[in-house]
Structures are given as C-alpha cells and as structure tokens.
C-alpha positions in Angstrom: 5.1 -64.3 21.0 1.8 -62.2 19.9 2.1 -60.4 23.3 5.9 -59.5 22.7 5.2 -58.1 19.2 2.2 -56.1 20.2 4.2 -54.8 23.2 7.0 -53.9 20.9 4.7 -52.7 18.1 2.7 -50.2 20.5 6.1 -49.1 22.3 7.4 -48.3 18.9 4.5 -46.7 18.1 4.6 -44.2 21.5 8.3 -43.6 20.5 7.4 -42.1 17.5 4.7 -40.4 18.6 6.5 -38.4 21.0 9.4 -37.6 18.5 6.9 -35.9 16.5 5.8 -33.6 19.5 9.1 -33.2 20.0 9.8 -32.5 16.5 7.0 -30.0 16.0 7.2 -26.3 14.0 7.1 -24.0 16.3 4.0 -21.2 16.0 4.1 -18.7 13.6 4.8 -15.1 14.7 2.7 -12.0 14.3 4.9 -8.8 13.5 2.7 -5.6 13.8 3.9 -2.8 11.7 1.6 0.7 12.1 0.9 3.5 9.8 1.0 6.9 10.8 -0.4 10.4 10.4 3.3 11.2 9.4 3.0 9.0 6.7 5.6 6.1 7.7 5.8 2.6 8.0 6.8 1.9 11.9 9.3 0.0 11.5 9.6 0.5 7.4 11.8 -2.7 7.4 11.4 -5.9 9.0 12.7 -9.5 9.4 10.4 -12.2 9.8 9.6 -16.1 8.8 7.9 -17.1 6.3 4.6 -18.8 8.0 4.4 -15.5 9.8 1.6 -13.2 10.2 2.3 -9.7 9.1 -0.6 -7.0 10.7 -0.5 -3.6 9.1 -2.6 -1.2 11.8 -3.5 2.5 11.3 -2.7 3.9 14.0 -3.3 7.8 12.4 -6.7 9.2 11.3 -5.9 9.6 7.7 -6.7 6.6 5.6 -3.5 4.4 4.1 -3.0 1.2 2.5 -0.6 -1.6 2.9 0.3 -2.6 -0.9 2.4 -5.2 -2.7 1.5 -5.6 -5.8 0.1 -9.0 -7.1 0.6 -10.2 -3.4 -1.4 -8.3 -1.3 -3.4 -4.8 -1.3 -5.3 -3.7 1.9 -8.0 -1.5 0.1 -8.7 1.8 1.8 -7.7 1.6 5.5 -9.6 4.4 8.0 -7.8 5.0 11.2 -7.9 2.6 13.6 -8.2 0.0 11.1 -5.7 -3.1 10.5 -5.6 -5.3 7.9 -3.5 -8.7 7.9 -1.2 -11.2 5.9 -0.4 -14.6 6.1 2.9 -15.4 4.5 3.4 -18.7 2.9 6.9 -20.2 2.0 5.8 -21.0 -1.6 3.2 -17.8 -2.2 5.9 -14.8 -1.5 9.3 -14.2 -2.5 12.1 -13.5 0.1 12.1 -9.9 0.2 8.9 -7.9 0.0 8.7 -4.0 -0.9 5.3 -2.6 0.0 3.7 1.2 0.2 1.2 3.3 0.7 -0.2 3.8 -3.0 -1.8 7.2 -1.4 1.5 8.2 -0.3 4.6 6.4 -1.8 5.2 9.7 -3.9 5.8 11.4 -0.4 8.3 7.8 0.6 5.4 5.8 2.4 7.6 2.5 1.6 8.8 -0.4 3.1 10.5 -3.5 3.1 10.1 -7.2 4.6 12.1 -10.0 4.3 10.9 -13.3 4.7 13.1 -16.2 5.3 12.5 -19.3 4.6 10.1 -17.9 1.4 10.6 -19.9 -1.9 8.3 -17.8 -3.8 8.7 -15.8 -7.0 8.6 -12.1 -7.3 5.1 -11.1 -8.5 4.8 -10.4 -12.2 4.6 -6.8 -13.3 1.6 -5.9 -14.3 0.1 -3.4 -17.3 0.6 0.2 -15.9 -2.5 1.4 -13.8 -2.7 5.3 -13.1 -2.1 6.2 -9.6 -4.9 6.1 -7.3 -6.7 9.5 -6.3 -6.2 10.0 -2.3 -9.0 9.6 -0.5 -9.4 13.7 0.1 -11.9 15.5 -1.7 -11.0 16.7 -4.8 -13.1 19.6 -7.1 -12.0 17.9 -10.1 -12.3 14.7 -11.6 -10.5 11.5 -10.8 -8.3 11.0 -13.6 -7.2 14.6 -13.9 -6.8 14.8 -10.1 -4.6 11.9 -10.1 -2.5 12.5 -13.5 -2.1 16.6 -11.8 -0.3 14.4 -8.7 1.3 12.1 -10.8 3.1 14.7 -12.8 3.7 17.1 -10.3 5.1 14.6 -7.3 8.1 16.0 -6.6 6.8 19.4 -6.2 6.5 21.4 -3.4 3.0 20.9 -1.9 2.6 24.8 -2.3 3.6 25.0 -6.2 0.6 21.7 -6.6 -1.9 23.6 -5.2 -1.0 27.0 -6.1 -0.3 26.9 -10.2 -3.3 25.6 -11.0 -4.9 28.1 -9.4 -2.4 30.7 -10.7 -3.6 29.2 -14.1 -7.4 29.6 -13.9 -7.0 32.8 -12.7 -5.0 34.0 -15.7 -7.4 32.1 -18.4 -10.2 34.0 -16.4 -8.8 37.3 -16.7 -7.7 36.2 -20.5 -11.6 35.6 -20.8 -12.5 38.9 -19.0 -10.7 41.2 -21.1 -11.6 39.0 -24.5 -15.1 40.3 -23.6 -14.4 44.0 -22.6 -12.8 43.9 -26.1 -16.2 42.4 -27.7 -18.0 45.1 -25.4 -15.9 47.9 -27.1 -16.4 47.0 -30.2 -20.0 46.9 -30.0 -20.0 50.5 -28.5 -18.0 51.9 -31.5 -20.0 50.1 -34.2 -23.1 51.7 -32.3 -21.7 55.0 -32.3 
C-alpha cells in the first residue's frame, strides 16, 4: 500500500513537472532600434512585449540619446555606442514615446508599444531647460541652450547667422560711439 502511494505520489509529481516545462514563458526578445547621423530613430515605432529587451545602438558618429523621461535616459551616446532596456510589465506603461533630447527639436522621436505592460505613465516632472548639444559652443551653456530653445523652428542659417548679424551691429554701434568721443575731444582741444 506504501509502494502504491509513493508510485502514485512520484508519478504525479513527474506529471506536473513536465506541464510546467511545457507551460513555460517563452524568452524575451531583443528589438534593436539604431540612431543615425540623419538624426532618426530606425524604425521610429515599434511593437514589442513587455519582458522584452529594447537596444538603442548609434550607428552614426554624432553623439545621441535614447530618452523617456522618468523611465529611462541613455546619457550621452558616442557612435558606436548602444545602450539597453529591460521592459517590465509593472515598471512601463503600454505605449512609450522616447527622443533624442539633442535632437527632438529637429523630430528625433519615437514610439514603442509594449504589450502586455500594466504600468503607469511616468509623472511629469518640474520643467528642466533643454540640454546643450554636445558641439562646442563659444558661449555659455544656459544661453546656448535657451538661443536653441527659442529659436527651434528656425532655419539653421537664421540661428547662426542673427546673432552674428547682432554683434556685429552693437560693434559698429560701439565703434562710432567712440569716433564721436574722439571728435569731441579734437574740438574741445582746438
């Protein structure tokens, strides 16, 4: 009788054992999406599971991010460099709309949806002032990036140009402001 039950009991046991194999999640894919010189997402929208691993790769030489804010932020990616995320069902919300903080302004964006994700949207945070790109810049952070910020929809020529256009002017302003001075000095001489 002890046999029969242990026999039974150990069967049962195998039965089970082999419904969970049978039963068990498949592997978690890993969807690649590049960032190019062109500044684009390749492919800018994706489908994928949530579980799944999402690889950002810079395939271009000038440096990008992969951003979502309060979910994930690659930091300054070189060429060449990748940078990955592991989705969770409960940690990210069904539909996902990253950029490029360097180059959203110029439509660096994208979009993943993730289902089987539970998660909430991310909370909007305080406003932080646009990131400088990682080009060298004469002028100081803040007024390099609030000169981008405001002028964003301009044409790259008019942001580089007016500025210029502007210096130039106060400079000449300056110039004859001290030919003037000079003049008078002569006459009071005189």
């Amino acid at each position: 009788m002890l046999r029969k039950l242990l026999t039974v009991s150990l069967l049962g046991l195998a039965s089970l054992a082999c419904l969970g194999l049978a039963a068990a999640p498949a592997h978690a894919a890993t969807v690649t999406i590049e960032m190019h010189d062109d500044n684009t997402f390749n492919p800018p929208t994706i489908q994928a599971k949530a579980g799944d691993t999402i690889v950002f790769k810079n395939t271009g030489s000038v440096a990008h991010t992969a951003t979502e804010k309060g979910l994930f932020d690659s930091g300054n990616m070189a060429g060449g460099a990748s940078y990955q995320v592991q989705t969770d069902p409960a940690g990210f919300p069904p539909t996902l709309d990253y950029e490029c903080i360097y180059h959203a302004a110029l439509g660096m964006k994208g979009t993943i949806t993730l289902a089987g994700a539970t998660g909430a949207p991310p909370k909007a945070a305080s406003p932080v002032p646009p990131p400088v790109s990682p080009s060298p810049s004469p002028l100081p952070a803040n007024v390099a990036a609030k000169w981008w910020a405001l002028t964003g929809k301009l044409p790259i020529g008019l942001r580089i140009f007016a500025p210029l256009a502007l210096i130039l002017f106060f400079l000449l302003v300056a110039m004859a402001g001290l030919g003037y001075l000079r003049a008078l000095k002569k006459a009071k001489q005189a």
